[in-house]
N, C-alpha and C positions, 0 to 999 in steps of 0.2 A: 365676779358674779356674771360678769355679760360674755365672760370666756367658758363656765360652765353652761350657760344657756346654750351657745354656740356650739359646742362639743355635743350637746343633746340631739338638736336640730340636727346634725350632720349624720348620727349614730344612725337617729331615723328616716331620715333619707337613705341611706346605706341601707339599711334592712328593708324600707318598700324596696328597691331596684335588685336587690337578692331575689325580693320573693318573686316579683315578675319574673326576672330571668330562670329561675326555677322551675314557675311554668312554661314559660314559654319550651324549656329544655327537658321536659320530662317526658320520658317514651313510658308506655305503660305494656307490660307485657305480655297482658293477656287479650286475647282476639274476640271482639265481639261477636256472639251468635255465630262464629267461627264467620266473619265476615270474606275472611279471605283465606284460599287454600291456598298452599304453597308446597313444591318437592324437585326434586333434581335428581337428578339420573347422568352418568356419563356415557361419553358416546359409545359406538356400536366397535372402534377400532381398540381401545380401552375397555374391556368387561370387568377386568378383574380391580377398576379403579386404583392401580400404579400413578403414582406422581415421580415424574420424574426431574431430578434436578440439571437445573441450567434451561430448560425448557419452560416454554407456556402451555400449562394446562387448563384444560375449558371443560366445563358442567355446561350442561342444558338447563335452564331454572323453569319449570311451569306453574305458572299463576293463575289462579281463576278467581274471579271476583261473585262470591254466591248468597249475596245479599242483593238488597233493592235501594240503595246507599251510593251512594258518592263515593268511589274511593280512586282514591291516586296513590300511585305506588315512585316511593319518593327513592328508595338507596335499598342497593344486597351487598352486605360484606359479609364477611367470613376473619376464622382466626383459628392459628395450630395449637392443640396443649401436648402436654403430654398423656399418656392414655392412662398411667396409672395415679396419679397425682390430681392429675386435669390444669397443671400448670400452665402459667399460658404463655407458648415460646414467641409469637407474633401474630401480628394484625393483617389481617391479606387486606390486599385492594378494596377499596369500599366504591361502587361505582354506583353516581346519581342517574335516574332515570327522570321522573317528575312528569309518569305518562298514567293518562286517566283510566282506570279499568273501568270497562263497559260490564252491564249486568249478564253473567250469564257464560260471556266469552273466556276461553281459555290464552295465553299469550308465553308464547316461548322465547324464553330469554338466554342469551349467553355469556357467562360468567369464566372469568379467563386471572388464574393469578400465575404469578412464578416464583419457582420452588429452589430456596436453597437451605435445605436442611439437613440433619443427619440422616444418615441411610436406618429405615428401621420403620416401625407402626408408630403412628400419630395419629391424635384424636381433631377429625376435620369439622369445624362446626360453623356453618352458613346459616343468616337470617336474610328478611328483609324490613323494610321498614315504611308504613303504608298509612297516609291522611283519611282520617273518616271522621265525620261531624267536626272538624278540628280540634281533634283529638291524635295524636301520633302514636299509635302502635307499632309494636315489634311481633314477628311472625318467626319461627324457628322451621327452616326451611331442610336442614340436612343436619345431622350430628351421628357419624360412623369412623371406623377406624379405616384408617389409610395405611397402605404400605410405601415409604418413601425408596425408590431406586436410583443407582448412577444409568448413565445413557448407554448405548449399547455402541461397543467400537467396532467400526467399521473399516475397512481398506478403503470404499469407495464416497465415506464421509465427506461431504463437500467445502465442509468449514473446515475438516482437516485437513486435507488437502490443500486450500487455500492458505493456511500458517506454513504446511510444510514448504510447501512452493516460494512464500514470503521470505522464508528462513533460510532456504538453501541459494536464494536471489541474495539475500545480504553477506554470507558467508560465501558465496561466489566472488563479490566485487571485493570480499575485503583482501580475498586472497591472492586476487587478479593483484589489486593495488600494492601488497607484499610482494610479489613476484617481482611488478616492473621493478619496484624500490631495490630489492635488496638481490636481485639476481644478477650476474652481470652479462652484460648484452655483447652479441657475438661482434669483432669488426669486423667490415667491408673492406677489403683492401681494391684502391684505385687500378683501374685496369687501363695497363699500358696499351698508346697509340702505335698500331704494325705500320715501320715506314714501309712502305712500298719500296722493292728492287726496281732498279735504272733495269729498262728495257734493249736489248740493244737491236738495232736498225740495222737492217742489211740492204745496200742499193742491190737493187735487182735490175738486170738489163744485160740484153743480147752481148753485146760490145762493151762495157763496161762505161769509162770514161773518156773525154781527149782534151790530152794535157795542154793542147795549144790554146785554151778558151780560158786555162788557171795562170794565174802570174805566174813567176817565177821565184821569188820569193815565199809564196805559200809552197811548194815541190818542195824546192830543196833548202833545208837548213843550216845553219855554218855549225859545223861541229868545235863546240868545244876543247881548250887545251886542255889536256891533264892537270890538275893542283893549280887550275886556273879561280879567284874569287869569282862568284856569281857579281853580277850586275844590280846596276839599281833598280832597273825594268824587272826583272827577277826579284830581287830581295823584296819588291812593293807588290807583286805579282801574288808572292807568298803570305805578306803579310795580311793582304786583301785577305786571300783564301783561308789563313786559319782565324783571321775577324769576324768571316761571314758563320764557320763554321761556332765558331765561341756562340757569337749573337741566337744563332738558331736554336744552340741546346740551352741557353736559356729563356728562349722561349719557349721553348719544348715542356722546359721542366715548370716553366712559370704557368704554361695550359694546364699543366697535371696535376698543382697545387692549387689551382684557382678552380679546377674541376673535380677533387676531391673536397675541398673546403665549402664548395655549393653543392655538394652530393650529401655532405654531414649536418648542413643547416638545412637541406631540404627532407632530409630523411630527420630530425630531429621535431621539426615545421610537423610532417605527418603524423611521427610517434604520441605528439599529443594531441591533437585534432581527434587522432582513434580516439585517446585517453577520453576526451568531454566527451565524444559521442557515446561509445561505451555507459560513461557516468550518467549520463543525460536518460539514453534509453531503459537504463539501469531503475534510474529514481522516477521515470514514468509508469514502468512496468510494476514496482512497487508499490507506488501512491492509487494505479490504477487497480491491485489487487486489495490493499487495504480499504479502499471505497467500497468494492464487491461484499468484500467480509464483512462489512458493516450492515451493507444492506440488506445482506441475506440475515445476518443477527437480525 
C-alpha cells in the first residue's frame, strides 16, 4: 500500500516538472503584431549567394524592433535541407546575442557558418529567436536556395603554397637522410709531407782557403787497404746512421697515421654537426610553417 501511494506521489511530481519545463522551453512561432522584422542579404563580393566549401561564409542579418515592447533578441541559427524533400542535412551555428532592441532602430548583425557539403542546391533556412513579455518567439529570417561550390585553385593560393612548401621541406630531409645512409662517401687520401732537398753551400772567397790554420789529420786521410774489414769506428759509424735513418721513417710514417686518423674523426666530428644543424633548421622551418597554416586557417 505505502509503495503504491509512493509511486503516485513521484508520478506527480514528474508530471508538474515536465510541465514547467515545457513552458519554460516553448518557442512560439508566430510574431506578435509583427513585433519584430527580420531579413538577410549577402555581401556585395558574393551576389549570386555561392556557399563555398572549406571556407567561412557570412550574411548580413537586419533587425528592426517595430513595436512599443520590450524586446531582446536572444539566438540566429540556421539549418541546410535538402530542396526537394526539405530534409534536414544539418544544424549551422546557432549564435547567442541576448542584446535589447531599442523601438524603432534597425541593427545589423553578422552571421558566419561553415560549409561542408555536397557540391549542388541546397535549401538555406535562417531564423532568429527574440524575448517579448516573456514570452519566446521564433522569427523566420531567410528561407531560399543555395548553390554549394568547391573553392577556386589557384597557383598563388596561400595555404597552398604553404602544405606544398611543408611537403617538399619533409620529402627533402628525408632524402637528404637516404643519401648520407645509403650512398657511399668519397675517401680523402692523406697527403704526403715534401721533404725538402739538402741545399748545397758553396764557400765563396777571393783566395779560397789556408791549410796551415786546418790540422792535419782533417786534409789528409789514411787510405784504405784493399779486402781490408771496416773498423769498429766504422761498423758503429754505420750502424748509428742507418738507426737514425730507421727511427725517422717511423716517425715519418707514425705523423701520417696519427694525421690521417685525426683528419677522419675530425671530418667524421663535422659530418654530423652538419647532420643536427640541417635537422634542427629543418624541424624549425617546419613547425614554424605549420604554426602560419594554422593561423591563416
Amino acid at each position: 500500500m505505502r509503495l503504491g501511494i509512493l509511486a503516485t506521489l513521484l508520478s506527480a511530481v514528474a508530471l508538474v516538472f515536465a510541465q514547467e519545463e515545457g513552458e519554460t522551453e516553448r518557442v512560439l512561432e508566430t510574431n506578435p503584431e509583427f513585433a519584430v522584422g527580420a531579413s538577410a542579404q549577402w555581401p556585395e563580393s558574393n551576389p549570386f549567394g555561392h556557399v563555398v566549401n572549406g571556407e567561412r561564409n557570412t550574411l548580413s542579418v537586419l533587425v528592426e524592433n517595430k513595436s512599443d515592447k520590450n524586446v531582446t533578441l536572444l539566438t540566429i541559427g540556421g539549418s541546410i535541407h535538402q530542396p526537394d524533400t526539405d530534409k534536414l542535412l544539418k544544424n549551422l551555428t546557432t549564435l547567442t546575442y541576448g542584446i535589447d532592441l531599442l523601438e524603432g532602430v534597425k541593427l545589423q548583425l553578422p552571421y558566419s557558418f561553415h560549409s561542408e557539403f555536397k557540391t549542388g542546391d541546397h535549401r538555406l533556412n535562417l531564423w532568429l529567436e527574440h524575448l517579448t513579455d516573456n514570452e519566446k518567439y521564433r522569427v523566420q529570417v531567410l528561407d531560399s536556395i543555395i548553390t554549394v561550390v568547391e573553392p577556386e585553385g589557384s597557383l598563388f593560393d596561400f595555404k597552398l603554397l604553404i602544405t606544398y612548401l611543408i611537403t617538399a621541406g619533409f620529402l627533402g630531409g628525408l632524402g637528404y637522410v637516404a643519401y648520407l645512409s645509403f650512398a657511399p662517401q668519397p675517401k680523402s687520401r692523406p697527403k704526403k709531407s715534401k721533404i725538402s732537398e739538402p741545399v748545397e753551400v758553396t764557400a765563396t772567397g777571393a783566395g779560397g782557403y789556408q791549410e796551415e790554420w786546418i790540422p792535419a789529420h782533417h786534409i789528409k786521410k789514411p787510405k784504405k787497404a784493399t779486402g781490408s774489414r771496416p773498423t769498429s769506428g766504422d761498423e758503429l759509424s754505420g750502424g748509428e746512421t742507418s738507426g737514425a735513418e730507421s727511427s725517422g721513417k717511423k716517425i715519418r710514417k707514425r705523423k701520417i697515421w696519427m694525421g690521417s686518423s685525426y683528419g677522419f674523426v675530425n671530418r667524421r666530428r663535422q659530418f654530423y654537426l652538419i647532420l643536427f644543424w640541417r635537422f634542427h633548421i629543418l624541424f624549425l622551418l617546419n613547425r614554424a610553417s605549420l604554426a602560419l597554416f594554422i593561423s591563416v586557417i
